[in-house]
C-alpha positions as CSV (number, residue, x, y, z in Angstrom):
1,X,84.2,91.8,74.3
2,X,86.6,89.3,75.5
3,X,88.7,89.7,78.8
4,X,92.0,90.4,78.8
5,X,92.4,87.7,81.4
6,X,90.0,85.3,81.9
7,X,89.9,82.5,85.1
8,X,87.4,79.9,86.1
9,X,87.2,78.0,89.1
10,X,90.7,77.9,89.2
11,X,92.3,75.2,92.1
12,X,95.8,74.9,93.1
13,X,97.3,72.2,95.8
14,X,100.7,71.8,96.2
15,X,102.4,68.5,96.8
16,X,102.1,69.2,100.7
17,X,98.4,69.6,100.8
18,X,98.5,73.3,101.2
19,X,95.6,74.5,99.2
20,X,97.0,77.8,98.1
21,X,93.5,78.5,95.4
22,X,90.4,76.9,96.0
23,X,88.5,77.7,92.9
24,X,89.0,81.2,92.0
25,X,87.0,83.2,89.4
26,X,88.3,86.4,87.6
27,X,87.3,88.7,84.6
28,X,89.6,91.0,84.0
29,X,88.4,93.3,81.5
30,X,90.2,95.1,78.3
31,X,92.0,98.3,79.3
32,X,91.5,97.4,83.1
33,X,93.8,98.3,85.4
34,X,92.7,95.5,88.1
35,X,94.4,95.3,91.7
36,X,94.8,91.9,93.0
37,X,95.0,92.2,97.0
38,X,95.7,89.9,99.8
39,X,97.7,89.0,102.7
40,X,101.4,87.1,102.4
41,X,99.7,83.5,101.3
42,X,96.6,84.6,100.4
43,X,97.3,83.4,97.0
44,X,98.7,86.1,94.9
45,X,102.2,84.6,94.1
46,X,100.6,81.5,92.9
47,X,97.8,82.7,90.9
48,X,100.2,84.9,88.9
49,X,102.3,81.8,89.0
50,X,99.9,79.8,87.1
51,X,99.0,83.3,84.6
52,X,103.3,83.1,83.3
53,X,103.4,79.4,83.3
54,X,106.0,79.5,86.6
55,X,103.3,77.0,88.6
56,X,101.1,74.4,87.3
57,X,97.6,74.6,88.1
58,X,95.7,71.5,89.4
59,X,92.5,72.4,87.8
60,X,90.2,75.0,86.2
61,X,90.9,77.0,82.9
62,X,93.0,80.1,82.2
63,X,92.9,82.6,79.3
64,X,94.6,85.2,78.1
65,X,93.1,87.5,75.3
66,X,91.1,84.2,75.0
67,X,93.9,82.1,74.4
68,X,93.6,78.8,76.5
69,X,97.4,78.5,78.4
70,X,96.6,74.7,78.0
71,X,96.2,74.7,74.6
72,X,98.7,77.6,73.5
73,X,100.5,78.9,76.3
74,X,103.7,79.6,73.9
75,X,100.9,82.1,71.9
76,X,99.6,83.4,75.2
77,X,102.6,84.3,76.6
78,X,103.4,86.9,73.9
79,X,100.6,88.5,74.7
80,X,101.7,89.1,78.5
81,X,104.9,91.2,80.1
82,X,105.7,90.3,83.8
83,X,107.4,91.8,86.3
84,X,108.2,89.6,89.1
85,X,108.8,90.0,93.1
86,X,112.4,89.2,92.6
87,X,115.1,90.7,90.4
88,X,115.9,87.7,87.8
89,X,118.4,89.5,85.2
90,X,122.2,88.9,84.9
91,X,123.6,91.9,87.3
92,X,127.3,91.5,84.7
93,X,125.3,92.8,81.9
94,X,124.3,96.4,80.3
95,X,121.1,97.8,81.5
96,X,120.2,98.0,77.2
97,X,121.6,94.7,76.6
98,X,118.7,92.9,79.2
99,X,116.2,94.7,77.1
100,X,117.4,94.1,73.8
101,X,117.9,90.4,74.8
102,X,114.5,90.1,76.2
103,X,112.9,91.6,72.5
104,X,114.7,88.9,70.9
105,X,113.2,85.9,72.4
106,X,109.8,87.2,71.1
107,X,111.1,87.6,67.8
108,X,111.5,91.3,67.9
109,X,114.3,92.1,65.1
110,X,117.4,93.7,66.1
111,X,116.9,97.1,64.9
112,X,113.5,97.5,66.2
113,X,114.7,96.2,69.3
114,X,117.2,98.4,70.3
115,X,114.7,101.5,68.7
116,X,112.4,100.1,71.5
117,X,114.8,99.8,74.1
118,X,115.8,103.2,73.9
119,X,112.6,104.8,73.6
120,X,111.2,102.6,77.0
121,X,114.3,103.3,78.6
122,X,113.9,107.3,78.1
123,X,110.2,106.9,79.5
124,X,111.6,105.2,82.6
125,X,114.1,107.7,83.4
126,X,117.2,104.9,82.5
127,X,118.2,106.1,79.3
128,X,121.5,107.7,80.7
129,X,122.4,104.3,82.5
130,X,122.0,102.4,79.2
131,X,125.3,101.7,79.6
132,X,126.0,100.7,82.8
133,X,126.0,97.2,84.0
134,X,122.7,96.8,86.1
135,X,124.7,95.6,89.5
136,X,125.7,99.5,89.7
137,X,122.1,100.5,89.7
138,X,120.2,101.5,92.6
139,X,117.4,99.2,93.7
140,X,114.6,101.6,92.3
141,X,116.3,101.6,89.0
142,X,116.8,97.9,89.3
143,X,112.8,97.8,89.3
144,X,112.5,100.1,86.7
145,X,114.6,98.0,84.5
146,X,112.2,95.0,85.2
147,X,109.2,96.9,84.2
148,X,111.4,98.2,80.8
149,X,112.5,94.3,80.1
150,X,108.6,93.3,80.6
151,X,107.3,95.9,77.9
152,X,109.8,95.8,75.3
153,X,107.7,93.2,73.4
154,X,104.8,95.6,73.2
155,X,102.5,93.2,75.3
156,X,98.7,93.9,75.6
157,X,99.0,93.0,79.5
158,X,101.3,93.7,82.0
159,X,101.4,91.6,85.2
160,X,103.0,93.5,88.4
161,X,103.9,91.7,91.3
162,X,104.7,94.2,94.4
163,X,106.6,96.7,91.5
164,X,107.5,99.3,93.7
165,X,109.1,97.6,96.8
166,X,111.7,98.8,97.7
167,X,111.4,102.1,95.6
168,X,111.6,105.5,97.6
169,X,108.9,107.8,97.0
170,X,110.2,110.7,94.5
171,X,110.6,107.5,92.1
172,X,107.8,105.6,93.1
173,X,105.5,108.7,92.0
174,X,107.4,108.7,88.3
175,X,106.7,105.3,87.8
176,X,103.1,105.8,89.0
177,X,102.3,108.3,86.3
178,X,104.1,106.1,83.6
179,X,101.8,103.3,84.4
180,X,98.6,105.5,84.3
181,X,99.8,106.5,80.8
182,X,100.5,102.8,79.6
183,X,97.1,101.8,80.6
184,X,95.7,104.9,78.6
185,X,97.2,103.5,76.0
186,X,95.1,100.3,76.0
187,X,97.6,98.4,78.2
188,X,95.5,96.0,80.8
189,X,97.6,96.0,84.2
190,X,97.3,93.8,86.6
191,X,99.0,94.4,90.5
192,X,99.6,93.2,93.3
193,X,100.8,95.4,96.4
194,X,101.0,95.6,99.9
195,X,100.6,99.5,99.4
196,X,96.8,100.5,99.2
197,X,96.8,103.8,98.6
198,X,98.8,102.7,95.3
199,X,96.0,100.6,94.6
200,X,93.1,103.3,95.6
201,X,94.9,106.0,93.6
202,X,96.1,103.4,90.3
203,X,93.5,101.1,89.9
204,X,89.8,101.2,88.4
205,X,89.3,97.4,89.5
206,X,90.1,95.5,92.6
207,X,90.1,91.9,93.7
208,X,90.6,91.2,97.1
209,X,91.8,87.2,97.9
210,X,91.9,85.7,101.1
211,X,93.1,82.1,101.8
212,X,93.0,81.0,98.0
213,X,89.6,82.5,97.4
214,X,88.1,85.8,95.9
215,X,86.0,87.3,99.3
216,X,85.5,90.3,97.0
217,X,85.7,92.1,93.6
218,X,84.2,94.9,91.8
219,X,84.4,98.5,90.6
220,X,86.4,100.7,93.0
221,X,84.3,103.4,94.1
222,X,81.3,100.7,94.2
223,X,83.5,98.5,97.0
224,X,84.0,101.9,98.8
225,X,80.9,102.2,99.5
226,X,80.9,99.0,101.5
227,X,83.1,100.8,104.1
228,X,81.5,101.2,107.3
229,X,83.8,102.7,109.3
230,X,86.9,105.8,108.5
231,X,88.8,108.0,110.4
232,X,89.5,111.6,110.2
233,X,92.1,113.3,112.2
234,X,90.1,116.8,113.2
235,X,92.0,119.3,114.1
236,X,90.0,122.2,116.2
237,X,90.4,125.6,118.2
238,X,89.7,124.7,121.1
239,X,89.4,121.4,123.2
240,X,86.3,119.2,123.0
241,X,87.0,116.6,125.9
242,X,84.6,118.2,127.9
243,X,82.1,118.7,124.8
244,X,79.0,115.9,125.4
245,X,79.2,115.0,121.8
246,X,77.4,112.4,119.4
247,X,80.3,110.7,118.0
248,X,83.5,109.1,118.9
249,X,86.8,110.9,118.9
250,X,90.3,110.5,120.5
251,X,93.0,113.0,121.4
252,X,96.3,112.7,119.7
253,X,99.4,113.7,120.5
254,X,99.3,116.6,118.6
255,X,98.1,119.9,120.0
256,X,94.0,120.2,119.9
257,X,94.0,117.3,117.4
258,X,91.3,114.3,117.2
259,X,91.0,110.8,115.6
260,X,87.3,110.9,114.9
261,X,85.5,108.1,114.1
262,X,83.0,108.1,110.9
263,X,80.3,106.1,110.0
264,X,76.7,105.7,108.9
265,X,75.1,106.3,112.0
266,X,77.7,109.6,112.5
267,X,78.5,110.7,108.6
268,X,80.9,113.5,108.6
269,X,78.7,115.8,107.6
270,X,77.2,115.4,110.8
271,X,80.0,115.8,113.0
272,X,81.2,119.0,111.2
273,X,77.4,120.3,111.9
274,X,77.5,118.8,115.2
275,X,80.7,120.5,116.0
276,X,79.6,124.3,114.3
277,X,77.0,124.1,116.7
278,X,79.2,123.9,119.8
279,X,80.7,127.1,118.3
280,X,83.7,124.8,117.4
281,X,86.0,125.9,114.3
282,X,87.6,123.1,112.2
283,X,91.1,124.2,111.4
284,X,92.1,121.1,109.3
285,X,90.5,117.4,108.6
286,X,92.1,114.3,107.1
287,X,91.9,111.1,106.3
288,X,93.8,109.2,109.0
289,X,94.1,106.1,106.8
290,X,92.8,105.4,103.0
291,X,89.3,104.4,102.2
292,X,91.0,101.4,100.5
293,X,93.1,100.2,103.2
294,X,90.3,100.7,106.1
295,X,87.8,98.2,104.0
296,X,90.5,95.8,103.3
297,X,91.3,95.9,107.1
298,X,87.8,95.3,107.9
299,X,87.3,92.5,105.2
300,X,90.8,90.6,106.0
């Protein structure tokens, strides 16, 4: 099967030296929905840069739906729908008008443009503001017009770079759900976000870059398992300070509450055993932070 997106030792140096990629490889699957993660100039920008033709690579090969962007881009590009960091429409306009224009340089027809329009703009909760112009949105709506302009085309991949910055939760959550149906539909997504428990909770796939290169990448749940350390936050009858226990815990601020440390040598199942047999109850346990977000911490 090919791969949605396909890159190959892919190298990038800008004009001041900075190597920003230093040979990256990716296979981004068919029906994938692949996170790309990484610190501010770890790469991200500029490898989806290079993917929508915005930066020129200095070497390696790119494909999308096995298209070669240096033999076809203007094909390959009709095949993806981007939405950028930035917000890059004409604020003057109607919120319907950006998305109709946007179908038309693809070569969507009129009609079926504005059929289009309407029905992505329902989905996205933006179908009453159709007629507003977009500088009288909010910023979440402002997003979620982005995401509507980079679909009306019907691509087979969409590109997502930070989507939901700047988007308050109740919102955030909506547009979570839409995605998850889009790429039950066949779509191939491919983010980028400094928010990892969107990524843990969205995303089958995930890439992890780190000064221009690809330090890991793999199934989810398989990477998960690479995590050697979590922490729970514990939350007990009664105080253990004065327990002589096998694992590491610290009080929090909250009333007979504990950051407990987890790992291989201490598995939780251990310290909830450990803890019974101290005639201990466990009123509540949590995750202090996601799996996701602890690995990346440990990795970057």
């Amino acid at each position: 099967m090919k791969s949605a997106i396909s890159i190959k030792n892919l190298k990038k140096t800008y004009k001041s030296g900075t190597k920003a990629l230093k040979g990256i490889s990716l296979e981004i699957q068919k029906g994938e929905f692949h996170a790309l993660l990484g610190a501010n100039g770890a790469g991200k920008t500029t490898t989806i840069g290079i993917l929508t033709d915005i930066v020129n690579k200095t070497s390696g090969t790119v494909k999308i739906h096995g298209i070669d962007i240096d033999k076809d881009f203007s094909l390959a590009k009709t095949k993806i729908g981007v939405v950028p960091q930035e917000m890059n429409f004409n604020i003057f306009e109607k919120v319907e008008d950006i998305v109709i224009q946007q179908a038309g340089y693809y070569g969507v027809p009129e009609k079926i443009a504005i059929q289009k329009t309407h029905e992505i703009l329902k989905k996205l909760s933006l179908y009453d503001k159709r007629n507003v112009t977009s500088k009288m949105l909010s910023g979440g709506m402002k997003r979620r017009l982005m995401i509507a302009r980079a679909l009306v085309h019907d691509p087979q991949v969409l590109i997502l770079d930070e989507p939901t910055a700047g988007v308050d939760v109740e919102l955030r959550h909506d547009m979570y759900k839409f995605l998850i149906e889009l790429n039950k539909s066949g779509v191939t997504i491919l983010l980028t976000t400094h928010y990892l428990e969107e990524a843990e909770s969205l995303c089958d796939n995930i890439s992890i870059i780190k000064s221009g290169e690809i330090i890991l990448t793999g199934e989810k749940n398989k990477i998960l398992k690479n995590l050697n350390t979590e922490y729970y936050l514990i939350e007990t009858n009664k105080a253990i300070d004065n327990i002589d226990l096998n694992f590491e815990f610290e009080k929090t601020t909250s009333s007979l509450e504990y950051t407990v440390k987890i790992n291989k040598k201490n598995p939780l199942e251990k310290v909830i055993t450990e803890l019974t047999n101290q005639s201990v109850k466990i009123n509540s346990i949590k995750p202090k932070t996601n799996r996701l977000e602890q690995l990346y911490l440990e990795l970057t």
